[in-house]
N, C-alpha and C positions, 0 to 999 in steps of 0.2 A: 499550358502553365507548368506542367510535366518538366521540360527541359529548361524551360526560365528557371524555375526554382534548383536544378541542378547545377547550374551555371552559379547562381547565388551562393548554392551552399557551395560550394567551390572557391567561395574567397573572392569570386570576380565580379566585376560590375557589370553595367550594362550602358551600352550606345545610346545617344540621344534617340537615334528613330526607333530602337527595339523598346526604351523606356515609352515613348509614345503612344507606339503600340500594344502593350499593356496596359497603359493607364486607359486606352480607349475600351480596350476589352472589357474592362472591370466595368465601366460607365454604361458598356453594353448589356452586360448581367451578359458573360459570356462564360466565364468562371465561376466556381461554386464557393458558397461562404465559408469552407474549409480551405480549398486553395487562397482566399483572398485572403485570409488571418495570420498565414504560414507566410503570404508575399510579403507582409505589412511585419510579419515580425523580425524578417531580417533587416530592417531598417530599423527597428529598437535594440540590435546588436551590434549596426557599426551605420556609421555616417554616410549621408548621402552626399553624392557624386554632383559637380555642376552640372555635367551633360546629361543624368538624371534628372536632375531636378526639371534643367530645363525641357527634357522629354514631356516630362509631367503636366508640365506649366501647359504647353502647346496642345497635348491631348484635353485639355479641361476648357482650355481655349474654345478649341476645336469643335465640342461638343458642345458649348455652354447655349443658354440664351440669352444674344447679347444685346443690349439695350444702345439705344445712340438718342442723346439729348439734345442734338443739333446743335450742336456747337459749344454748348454749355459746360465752363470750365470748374469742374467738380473738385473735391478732395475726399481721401479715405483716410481713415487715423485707425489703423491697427495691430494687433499683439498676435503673434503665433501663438501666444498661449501657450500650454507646458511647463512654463517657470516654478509651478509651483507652490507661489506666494499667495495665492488666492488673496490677492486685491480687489477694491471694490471694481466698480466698471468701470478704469481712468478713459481708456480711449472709446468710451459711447461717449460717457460725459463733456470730455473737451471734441467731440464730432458736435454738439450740442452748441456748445461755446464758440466754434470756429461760423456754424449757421447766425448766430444769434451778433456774428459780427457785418455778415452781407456775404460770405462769401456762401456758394451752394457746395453739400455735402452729398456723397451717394455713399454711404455706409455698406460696407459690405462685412455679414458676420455671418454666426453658425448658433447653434445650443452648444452649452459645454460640455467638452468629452471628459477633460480631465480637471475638471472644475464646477462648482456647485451651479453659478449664473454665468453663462455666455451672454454674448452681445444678443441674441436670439431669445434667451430664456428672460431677459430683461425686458426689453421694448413688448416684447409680447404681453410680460405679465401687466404692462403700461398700458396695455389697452390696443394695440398696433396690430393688425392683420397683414401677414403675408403676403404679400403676392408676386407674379411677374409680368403686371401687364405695362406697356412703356406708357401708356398713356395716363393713366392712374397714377404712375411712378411719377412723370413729368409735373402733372400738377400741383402732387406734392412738395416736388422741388420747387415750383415756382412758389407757392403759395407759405411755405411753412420754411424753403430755405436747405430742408434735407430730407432723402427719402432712405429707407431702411431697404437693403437685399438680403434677403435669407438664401444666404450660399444655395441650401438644396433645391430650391426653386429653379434657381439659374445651370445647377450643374448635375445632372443624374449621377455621375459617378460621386458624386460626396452623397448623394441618397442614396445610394446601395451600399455604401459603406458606413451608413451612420450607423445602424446597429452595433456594427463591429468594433467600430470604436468607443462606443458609447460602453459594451460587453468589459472591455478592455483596459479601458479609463489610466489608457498610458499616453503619454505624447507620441504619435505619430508623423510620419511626414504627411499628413495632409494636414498637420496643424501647419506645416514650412510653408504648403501652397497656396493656403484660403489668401494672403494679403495680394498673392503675384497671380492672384484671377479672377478681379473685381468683375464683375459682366457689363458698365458701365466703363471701362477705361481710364478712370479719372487720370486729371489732368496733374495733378498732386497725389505722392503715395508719402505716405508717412507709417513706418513698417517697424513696430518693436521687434527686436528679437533676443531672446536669452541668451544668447553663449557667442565668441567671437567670433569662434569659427562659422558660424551660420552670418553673422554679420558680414563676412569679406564673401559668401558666396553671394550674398543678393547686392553687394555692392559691386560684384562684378557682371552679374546679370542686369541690374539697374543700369548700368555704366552703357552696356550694349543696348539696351531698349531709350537710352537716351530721352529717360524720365527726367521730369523734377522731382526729385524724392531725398527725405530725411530718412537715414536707418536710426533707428535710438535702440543703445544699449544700459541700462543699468549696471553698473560694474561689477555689482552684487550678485547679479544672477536675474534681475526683471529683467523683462519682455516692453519696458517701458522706462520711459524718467518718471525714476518714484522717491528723487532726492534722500534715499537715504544714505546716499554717498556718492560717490563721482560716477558722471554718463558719460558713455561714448557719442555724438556725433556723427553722421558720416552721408556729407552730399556728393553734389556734384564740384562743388568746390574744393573737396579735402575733406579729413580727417580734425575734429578735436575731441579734449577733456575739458567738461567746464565741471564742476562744484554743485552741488547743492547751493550753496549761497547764491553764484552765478544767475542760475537758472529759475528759483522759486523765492529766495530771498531768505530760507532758511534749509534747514537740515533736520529731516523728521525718520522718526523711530519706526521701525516694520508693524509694530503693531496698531499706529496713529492710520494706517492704509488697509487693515485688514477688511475684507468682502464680508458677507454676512455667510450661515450656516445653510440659509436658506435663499429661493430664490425669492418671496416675499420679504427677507431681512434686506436682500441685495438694494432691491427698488425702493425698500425707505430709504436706505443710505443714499442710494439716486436722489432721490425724490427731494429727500433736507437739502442736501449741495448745491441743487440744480436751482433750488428755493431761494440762496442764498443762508442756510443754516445748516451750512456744513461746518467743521474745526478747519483753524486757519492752516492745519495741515492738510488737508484733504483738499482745501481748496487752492492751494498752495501747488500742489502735484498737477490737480487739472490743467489750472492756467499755466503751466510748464507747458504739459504735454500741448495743449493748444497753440501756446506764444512758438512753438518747434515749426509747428505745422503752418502757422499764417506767415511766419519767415519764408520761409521754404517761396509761399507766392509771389515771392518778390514785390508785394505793395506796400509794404513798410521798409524805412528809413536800416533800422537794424532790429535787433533782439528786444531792446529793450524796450519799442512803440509799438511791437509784436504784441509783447506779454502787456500792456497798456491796454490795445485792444482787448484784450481776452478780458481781463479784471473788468470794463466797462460795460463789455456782454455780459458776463454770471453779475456784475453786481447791480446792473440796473435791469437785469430780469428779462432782457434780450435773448439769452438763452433758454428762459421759464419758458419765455412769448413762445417761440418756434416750438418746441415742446406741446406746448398745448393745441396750436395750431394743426402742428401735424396727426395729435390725435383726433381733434376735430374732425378730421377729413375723414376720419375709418367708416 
């Protein structure tokens, strides 16, 4: 780690296979929590590199434990997280609403490093036990429509670094990575991310992995479409800007989205929405993020039978149903 970190502090980057090869080390507990905090901090000083990243991606791959649903055409609806905004849970919520339409979800989250409730700190407090067995996993897919992945299960190297990022509670790049190393493969990635420049790297990696995938940008600064002003877009298709109006059918205030203080506040504010008694802003954001995501599957007409579906899920309780189902099963 000696000569990596000299190279680093040197201004210079690093090669796809030298980046791999570190990320595998770290996964290994090869490196000590001193070396790993100093590696991780030069990347809260300047931006990561594609060939990095994609080093990364591969090492996490690599390692992971990876699940195969036979065939079964999944989707993942996730935020790098980092933005800052501390929003409620939009992309568990619309993973919720995407199940409660027919299609199957393999959710892939974390606990929050820089945030009060991650996707992890949520479903957990919901009642939801961890696990990685494919079997367990599968059934719940079948039976309830979505199963939950807790990143460290699947990938030792996010376990040996959760402390540290947790120590730290800054954005890291392994907030970049959790979206682009689902340990299920899904067949739909639908990947917020904060800032543009991180939008054109994963649409250049998406591009090459010859996904279906939506990147959503918040113009603002979310990790998400949070209609409080215009989103980026960005498939396989191209590039757009559509409106708040466009997208949700209104235009709502940062603070109509805000998370709770707590990870108990978090899961009420889950909990009313998912119920059907959430504000028609909150519920307005979900069905965004979702109508993004069932698009993307190409079984809807366009956008607007998309966001149709999602509203028919959350409001006749399609999404409550699977919800409960899947906790049934723990």
């Amino acid at each position: 780690m000696k000569k990596i970190l000299s190279i680093l502090f040197e201004h210079k980057t690093l090669d796809r296979s030298t980046a791999r090869e570190v990320l595998v080390n770290i996964g290994k507990g090869v490196y000590n929590e001193h070396e790993v905090t100093a590696f991780m901090t030069v990347y809260l000083m300047r931006s990561i590199t594609l060939q990095e990243l994609q080093g990364f991606q591969e090492a996490l791959l690599e390692l992971c434990v990876p699940l195969d649903f036979g065939g079964i055409d999944t989707i993942d609806i996730v935020g790098t997280g980092g933005d800052g905004k501390n929003t409620f849970n939009i992309s568990t919520l619309s993973c919720f609403i995407v199940a409660g339409t027919g299609h199957k979800v393999s959710k892939h989250g974390n606990y929050g490093a820089s945030t009060v409730s991650g996707a992890s700190n949520l479903v957990e407090s919901l009642g939801y036990k961890f696990k990685n067995d494919q079997q367990t996993l599968q059934r719940e897919l079948e039976a309830a429509g979505i199963c939950f992945l807790h990143a460290p299960q699947f990938h030792p190297a996010l376990k040996n670094v959760g402390p540290i990022r947790k120590n730290l509670g800054l954005r890291t790049f392994f907030n970049m990575l959790g979206p682009l190393v689902n340990p299920a493969f899904p067949s739909f990635s639908i990947i917020g991310v904060y800032n543009l420049e991180m939008a054109r790297l994963y649409n250049y990696l998406m591009q090459q992995q010859t996904k279906n995938f939506a990147i959503v940008h918040g113009l603002d600064g979310y990790d998400e479409i949070s209609l409080t002003g215009d989103s980026k877009i960005i498939t396989v298709a191209g590039e757009r800007i559509l409106s708040a109006m466009e997208l949700g059918g209104r235009e709502v205030g940062p603070e109509s989205i805000k998370g709770g203080d707590t990870v108990a506040a978090a899961a009420k504010i889950f909990s009313d929405i998912i119920q059907g008694n959430g504000t028609p802003e909150q519920e307005a954001v979900v069905l965004a993020n979702a109508a993004v995501a069932l698009e993307v599957t190409g079984a809807y007409p366009d956008y607007a039978a998309a966001f149709d579906a999602a509203k028919e899920s959350l409001r006749a309780g399609k999404a409550y149903q699977c919800l409960q189902k899947l906790i049934a099963l723990q």
